[in-house]
C-alpha positions, 0 to 999 in steps of 0.5 A: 883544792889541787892545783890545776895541772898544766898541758903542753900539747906539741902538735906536727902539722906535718904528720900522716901527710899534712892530715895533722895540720888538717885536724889541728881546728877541731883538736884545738876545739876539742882541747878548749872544751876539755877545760884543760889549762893547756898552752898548743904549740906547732913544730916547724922543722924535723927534730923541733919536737925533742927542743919543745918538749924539753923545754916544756919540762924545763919550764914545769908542765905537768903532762907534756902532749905529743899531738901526730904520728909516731915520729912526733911522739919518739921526739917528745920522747927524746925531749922528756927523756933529756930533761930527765937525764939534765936533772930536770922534771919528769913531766907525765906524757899524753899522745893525740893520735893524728898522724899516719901510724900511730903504733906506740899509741896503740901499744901503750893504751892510747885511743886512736880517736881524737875526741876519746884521746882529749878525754884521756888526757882529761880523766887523766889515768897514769901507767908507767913504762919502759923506754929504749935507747939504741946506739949507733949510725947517725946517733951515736949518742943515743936516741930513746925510743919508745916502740922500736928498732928495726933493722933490715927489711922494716927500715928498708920499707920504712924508707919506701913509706916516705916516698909514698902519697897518703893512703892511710897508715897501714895502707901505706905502709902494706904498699911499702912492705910489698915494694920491699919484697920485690927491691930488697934483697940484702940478707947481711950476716950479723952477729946479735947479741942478747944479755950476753948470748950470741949467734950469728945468722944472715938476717932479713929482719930484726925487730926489737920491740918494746910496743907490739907492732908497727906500720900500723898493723903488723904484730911484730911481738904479740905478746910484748908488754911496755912495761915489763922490763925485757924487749921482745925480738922478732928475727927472721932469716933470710928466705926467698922472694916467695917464701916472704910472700908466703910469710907476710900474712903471719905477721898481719896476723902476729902468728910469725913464731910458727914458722921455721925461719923466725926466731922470738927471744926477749933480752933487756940489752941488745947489740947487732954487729954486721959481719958484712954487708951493712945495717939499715935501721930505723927506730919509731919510723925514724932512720937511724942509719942506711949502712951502720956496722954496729947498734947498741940497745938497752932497755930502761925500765920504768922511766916514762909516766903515761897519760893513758886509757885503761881497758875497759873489764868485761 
């Protein structure tokens, strides 16, 4: 008979403003349910997620459970991923989708659903994936990431979505993106660099994905794949208040590689040096730095196990 696998579920209740805190009775229900060996535990401050999920991996849980948005998943990430570096397990990662946008989720094959996310975890299907680690700005340690880097426009309205009451993931982040139009006009001249090829433009945005999208439904990379071994970048020039009106709904639709200002490549190392002007990143939703001068990305193929949800064949 095999051993019972143990979970460690890290829930921020603060995630999707406050909605994770509101759903937390019913995924305990759920969860109790399941008939998983399963220990909850809730964050209390930014950042506790990346000390609990190392040390649930120090401790020898099998799957470790990010339970939130994407904030709290990129801290599980962080916390995994230093285990792992420390010599420690390499415990599989499973997500509970309750936080607001919930974009590496859906890039990874993570139902949404809460009640189809605790039966993930129960079925218990594993992929393996990619993750990226940038450097730079506030982190120049490095911080692993597991959907994205973003730099320029996203971050700004990244920064504009926290400031905003709860409308939705999306809808938040819509309100964000159309506020950033309006307010951001910085275009720096940046000099990027892919696997050793480099040029050098005045950039409104630059997306390094690993996932496919972000703010909840904006294709950044429609094509991106989280497991094979390259990041997808997204690159758009710098253009008029109506032209970004005008190219907006491309990127709703993931279709931005047919317009002339944008600019699609895949690399596995990427760096971003500003020539002026300054830097505003963000990685997962997490803000990296609002004036950085220089960012250092690199991917790692292959270094996460994921409790996901095959799609389902015709």
């Amino acid at each position: 008979m095999c051993p019972t696998r143990t979970y460690k579920v890290i829930v921020n209740p603060a995630a999707g403003s406050g909605a994770a805190a509101r759903a937390l009775p019913r995924l305990q229900q759920l969860l109790s349910g399941s008939g998983l060996d399963f220990d909850l535990v809730c964050t209390e401050r930014a950042r506790q997620g990346i000390e609990l999920a190392r040390e649930a991996a120090l401790a020898g849980f099998d799957v470790v459970v990010a339970a939130g948005g994407d904030g709290t998943a990129n801290e599980v990430i962080n916390g995994l991923m230093e285990a792992r570096q420390s010599g420690g397990p390499s415990p599989a990662m499973g997500v509970l989708c309750i936080g607001r946008g919930n974009d590496f989720a859906a890039s990874v094959g993570i139902p949404y659903e809460l009640e189809r996310g605790c039966q993930a975890l129960v079925d218990d299907q594993r992929r393996t994936i990619d993750i990226g680690r940038v450097s730079g700005g506030l982190f120049p340690q490095g911080r692993y990431f597991g959907n994205c880097v973003g730099v320029g426009f996203d971050a700004i309205a990244t920064i504009e979505v926290s400031k905003l009451p709860r409308l939705g993931g999306f809808l938040s982040f819509l309100v964000a993106v159309l506020k950033t139009i309006f307010v951001y006009h910085a275009s720096p001249l940046a000099t990027v660099t892919c696997d050793g090829q480099s040029f050098s433009q005045r950039s409104l945005l630059i997306s390094i994905m690993n996932g496919r999208r972000l703010g909840g439904g904006f294709i950044m990379a429609p094509d991106s794949l989280p497991d094979d071994g390259l990041f997808d970048l997204c690159i758009a020039q710098h253009v008029s208040r109506k032209r970004k009106l005008a190219i907006l709904p491309h990127f709703l639709r993931g279709t931005q590689a047919s317009q002339p200002e944008i600019t699609t490549a895949q690399a596995r190392q990427v760096a971003i040096a500003a020539v002026d002007g300054s830097l505003p990143a963000q990685t997962d939703g997490e803000i990296i730095c609002v004036d950085g001068q220089r960012l250092e990305i690199e991917l790692l193929p292959g270094e996460l196990e994921i409790v996901y949800q095959p799609p389902v064949e015709d």
